[in-house]
TIBANU-173480 format. One record per residue (C-alpha): residue number from 0; residue in three letters; x negated, y, z. Coordinates in nm, 2 decimals, always signed. Layout:
BEGIN
+-----+-----+--------+--------+--------+
:   k :   r :     xx :     yy :     zz :
+-----+-----+--------+--------+--------+
: NUM : ALA :      X :      Y :      Z :
...
+-----+-----+--------+--------+--------+
***
This chain:
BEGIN
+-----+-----+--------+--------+--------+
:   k :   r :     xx :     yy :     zz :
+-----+-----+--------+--------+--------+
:   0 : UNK :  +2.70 :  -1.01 :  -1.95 :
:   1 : UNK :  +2.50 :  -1.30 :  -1.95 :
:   2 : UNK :  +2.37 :  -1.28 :  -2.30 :
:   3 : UNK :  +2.01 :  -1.23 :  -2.32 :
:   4 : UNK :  +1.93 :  -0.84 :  -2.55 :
:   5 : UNK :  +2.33 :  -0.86 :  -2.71 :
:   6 : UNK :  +2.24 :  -1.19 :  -2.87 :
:   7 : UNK :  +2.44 :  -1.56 :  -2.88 :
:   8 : UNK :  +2.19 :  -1.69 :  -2.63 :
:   9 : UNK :  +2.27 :  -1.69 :  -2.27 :
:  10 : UNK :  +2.01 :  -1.70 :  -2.00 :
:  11 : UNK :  +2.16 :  -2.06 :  -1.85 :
:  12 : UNK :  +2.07 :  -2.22 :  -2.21 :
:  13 : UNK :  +1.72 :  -2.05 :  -2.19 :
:  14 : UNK :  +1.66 :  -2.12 :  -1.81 :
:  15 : UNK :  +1.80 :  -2.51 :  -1.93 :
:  16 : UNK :  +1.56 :  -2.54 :  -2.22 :
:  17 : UNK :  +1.27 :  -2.37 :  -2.10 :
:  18 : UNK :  +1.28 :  -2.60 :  -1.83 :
:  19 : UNK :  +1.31 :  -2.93 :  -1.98 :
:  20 : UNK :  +1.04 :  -2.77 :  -2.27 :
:  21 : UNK :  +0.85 :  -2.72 :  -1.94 :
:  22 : UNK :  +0.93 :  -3.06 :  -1.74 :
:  23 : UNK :  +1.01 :  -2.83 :  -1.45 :
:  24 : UNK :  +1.29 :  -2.83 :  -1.19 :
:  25 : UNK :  +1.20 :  -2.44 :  -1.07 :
:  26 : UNK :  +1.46 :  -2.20 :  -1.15 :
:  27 : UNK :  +1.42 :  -1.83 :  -1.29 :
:  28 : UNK :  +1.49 :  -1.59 :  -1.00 :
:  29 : UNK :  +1.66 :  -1.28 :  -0.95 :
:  30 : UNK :  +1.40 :  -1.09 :  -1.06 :
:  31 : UNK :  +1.38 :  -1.23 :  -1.43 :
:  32 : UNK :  +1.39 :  -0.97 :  -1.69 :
:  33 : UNK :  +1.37 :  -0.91 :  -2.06 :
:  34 : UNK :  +1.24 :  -0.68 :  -2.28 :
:  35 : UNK :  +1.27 :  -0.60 :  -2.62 :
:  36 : UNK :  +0.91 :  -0.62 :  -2.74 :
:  37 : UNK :  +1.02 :  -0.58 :  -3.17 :
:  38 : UNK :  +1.25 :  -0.27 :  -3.11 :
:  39 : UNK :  +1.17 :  -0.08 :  -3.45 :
:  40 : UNK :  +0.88 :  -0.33 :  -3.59 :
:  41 : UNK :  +1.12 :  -0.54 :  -3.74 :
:  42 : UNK :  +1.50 :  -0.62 :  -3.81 :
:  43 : UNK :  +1.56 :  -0.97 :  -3.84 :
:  44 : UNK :  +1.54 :  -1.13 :  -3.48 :
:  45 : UNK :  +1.51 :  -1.01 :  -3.12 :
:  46 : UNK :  +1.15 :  -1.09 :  -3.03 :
:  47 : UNK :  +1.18 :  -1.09 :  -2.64 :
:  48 : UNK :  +0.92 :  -1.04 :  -2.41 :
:  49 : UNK :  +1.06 :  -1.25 :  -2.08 :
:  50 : UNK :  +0.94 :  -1.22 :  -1.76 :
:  51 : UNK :  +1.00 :  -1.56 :  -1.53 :
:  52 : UNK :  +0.96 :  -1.47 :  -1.16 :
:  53 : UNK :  +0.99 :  -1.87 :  -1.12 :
:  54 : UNK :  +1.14 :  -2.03 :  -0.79 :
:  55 : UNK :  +1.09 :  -2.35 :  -0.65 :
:  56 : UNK :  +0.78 :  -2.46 :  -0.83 :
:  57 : UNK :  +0.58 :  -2.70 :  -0.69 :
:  58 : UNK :  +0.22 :  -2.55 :  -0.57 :
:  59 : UNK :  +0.02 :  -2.77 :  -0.85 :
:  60 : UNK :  +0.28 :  -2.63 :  -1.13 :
:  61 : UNK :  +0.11 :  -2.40 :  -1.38 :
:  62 : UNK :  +0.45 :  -2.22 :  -1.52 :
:  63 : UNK :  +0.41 :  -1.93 :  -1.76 :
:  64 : UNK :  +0.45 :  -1.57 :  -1.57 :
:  65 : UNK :  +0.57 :  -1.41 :  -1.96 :
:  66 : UNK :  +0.75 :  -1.62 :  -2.22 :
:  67 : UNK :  +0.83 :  -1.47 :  -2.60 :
:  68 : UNK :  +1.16 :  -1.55 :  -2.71 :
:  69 : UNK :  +1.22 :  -1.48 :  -3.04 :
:  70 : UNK :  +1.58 :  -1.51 :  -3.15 :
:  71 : UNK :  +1.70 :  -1.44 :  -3.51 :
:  72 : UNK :  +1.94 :  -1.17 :  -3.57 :
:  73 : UNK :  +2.08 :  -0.90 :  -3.80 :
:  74 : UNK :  +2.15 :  -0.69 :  -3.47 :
:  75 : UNK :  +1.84 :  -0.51 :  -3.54 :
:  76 : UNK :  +1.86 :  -0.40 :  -3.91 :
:  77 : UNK :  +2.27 :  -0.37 :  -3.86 :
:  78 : UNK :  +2.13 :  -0.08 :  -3.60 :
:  79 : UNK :  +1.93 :  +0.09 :  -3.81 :
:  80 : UNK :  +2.18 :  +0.08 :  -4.10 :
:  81 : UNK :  +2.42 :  +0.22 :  -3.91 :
:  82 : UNK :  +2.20 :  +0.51 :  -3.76 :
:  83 : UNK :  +2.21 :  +0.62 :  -4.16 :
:  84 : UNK :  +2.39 :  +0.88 :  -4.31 :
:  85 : UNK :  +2.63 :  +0.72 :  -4.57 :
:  86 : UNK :  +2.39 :  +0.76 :  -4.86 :
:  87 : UNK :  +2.10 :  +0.67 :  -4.73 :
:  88 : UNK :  +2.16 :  +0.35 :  -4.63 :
:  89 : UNK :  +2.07 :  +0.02 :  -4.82 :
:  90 : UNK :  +2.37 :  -0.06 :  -4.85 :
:  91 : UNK :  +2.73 :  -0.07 :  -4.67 :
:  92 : UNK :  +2.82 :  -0.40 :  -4.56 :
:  93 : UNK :  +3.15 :  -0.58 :  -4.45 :
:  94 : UNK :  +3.20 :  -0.84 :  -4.16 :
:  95 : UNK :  +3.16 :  -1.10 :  -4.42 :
:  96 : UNK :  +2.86 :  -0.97 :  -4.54 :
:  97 : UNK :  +2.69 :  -0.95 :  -4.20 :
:  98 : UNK :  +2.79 :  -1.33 :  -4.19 :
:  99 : UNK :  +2.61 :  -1.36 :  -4.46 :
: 100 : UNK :  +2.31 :  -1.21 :  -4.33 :
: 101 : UNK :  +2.33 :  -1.44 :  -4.02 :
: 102 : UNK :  +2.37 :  -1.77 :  -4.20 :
: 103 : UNK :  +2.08 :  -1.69 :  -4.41 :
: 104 : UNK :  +1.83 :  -1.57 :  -4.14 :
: 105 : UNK :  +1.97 :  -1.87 :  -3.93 :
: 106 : UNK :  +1.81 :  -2.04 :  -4.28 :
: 107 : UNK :  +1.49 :  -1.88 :  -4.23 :
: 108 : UNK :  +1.50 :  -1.93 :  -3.85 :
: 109 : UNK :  +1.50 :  -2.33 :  -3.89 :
: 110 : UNK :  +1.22 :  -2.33 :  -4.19 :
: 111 : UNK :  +0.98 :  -2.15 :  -3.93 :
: 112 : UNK :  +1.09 :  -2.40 :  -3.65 :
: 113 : UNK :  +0.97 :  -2.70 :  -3.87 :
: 114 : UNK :  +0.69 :  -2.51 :  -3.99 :
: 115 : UNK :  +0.51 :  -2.48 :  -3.64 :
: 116 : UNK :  +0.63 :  -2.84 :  -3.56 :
: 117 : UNK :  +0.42 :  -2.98 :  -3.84 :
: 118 : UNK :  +0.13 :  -2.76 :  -3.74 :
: 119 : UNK :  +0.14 :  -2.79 :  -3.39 :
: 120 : UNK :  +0.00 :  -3.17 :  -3.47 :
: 121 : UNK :  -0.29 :  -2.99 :  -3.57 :
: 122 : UNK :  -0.58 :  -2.87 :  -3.29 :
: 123 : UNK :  -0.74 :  -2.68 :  -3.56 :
: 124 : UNK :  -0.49 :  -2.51 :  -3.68 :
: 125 : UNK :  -0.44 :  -2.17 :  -3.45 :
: 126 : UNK :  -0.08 :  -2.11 :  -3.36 :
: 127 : UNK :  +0.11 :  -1.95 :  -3.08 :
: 128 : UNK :  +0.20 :  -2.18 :  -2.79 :
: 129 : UNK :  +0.60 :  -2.35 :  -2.88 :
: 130 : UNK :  +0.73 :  -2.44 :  -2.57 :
: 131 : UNK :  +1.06 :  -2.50 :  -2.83 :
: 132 : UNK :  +1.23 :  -2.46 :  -3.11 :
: 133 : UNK :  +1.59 :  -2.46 :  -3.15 :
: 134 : UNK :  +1.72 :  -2.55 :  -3.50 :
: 135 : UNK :  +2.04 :  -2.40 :  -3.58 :
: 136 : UNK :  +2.27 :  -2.63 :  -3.70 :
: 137 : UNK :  +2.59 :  -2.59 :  -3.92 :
: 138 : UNK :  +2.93 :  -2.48 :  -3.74 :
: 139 : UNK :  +2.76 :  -2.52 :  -3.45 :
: 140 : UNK :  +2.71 :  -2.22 :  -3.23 :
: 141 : UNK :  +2.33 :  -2.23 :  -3.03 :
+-----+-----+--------+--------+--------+
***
């Protein structure tokens, strides 16, 4: 399975965009690996913790060793929904409602994406590092 933590992004379209993000021709190696840094701290993305093992990078490159990827998702709170008994949980949803879910935190997911692109123009303004940010557009799968 190339899908990165269950979710629709593969490692090729991270390895692609974190290298263009990156202006770098090195490849991730064999030894890349991912870990699921918000299992049980929150439920509506997989924050991933990635870590490169670069290859092929020029000696004066300065690549990132550890890179968080943090990829919206109803994966999480779907898990813990279903770890429920029956009347505990919030509530009981369909396939359509998950959709639902998804379109909505795909919502959410762009409104952040343009929120640290206008502040990244800032130097004063204390941010994490966005190497990018993918907007999710309609009907059109990431």
């Amino acid at each position: 399975n190339d899908a990165i933590l269950d979710t629709s992004i593969a490692w090729a379209d991270f390895e692609s965009r974190i290298q263009a993000a990156l202006r770098t021709e090195a490849r991730l190696g064999s030894n890349k690996c991912v870990v699921d840094v918000g299992e049980g701290i929150g439920y509506s993305s997989r924050c991933c913790l990635i870590f490169c093992d670069w290859v092929g990078a020029a000696d004066d490159e300065e690549l990132p060793h550890r890179v968080v990827l943090k990829i919206p998702s109803s994966l999480p709170f779907r898990k813990l929904m279903d770890s429920l008994p029956p009347g505990q949980r919030l509530f009981d949803g369909n396939d359509a409602m998950w959709e639902m879910m998804e379109l909505n935190l795909r919502k959410t997911h762009n409104v952040e994406v343009a929120t640290y692109d206008f502040f990244g123009q800032f130097d004063h303004v204390p941010i994490p590092k966005l190497y990018y940010g993918k907007h999710f557009e309609e009907g059109v799968s990431i």
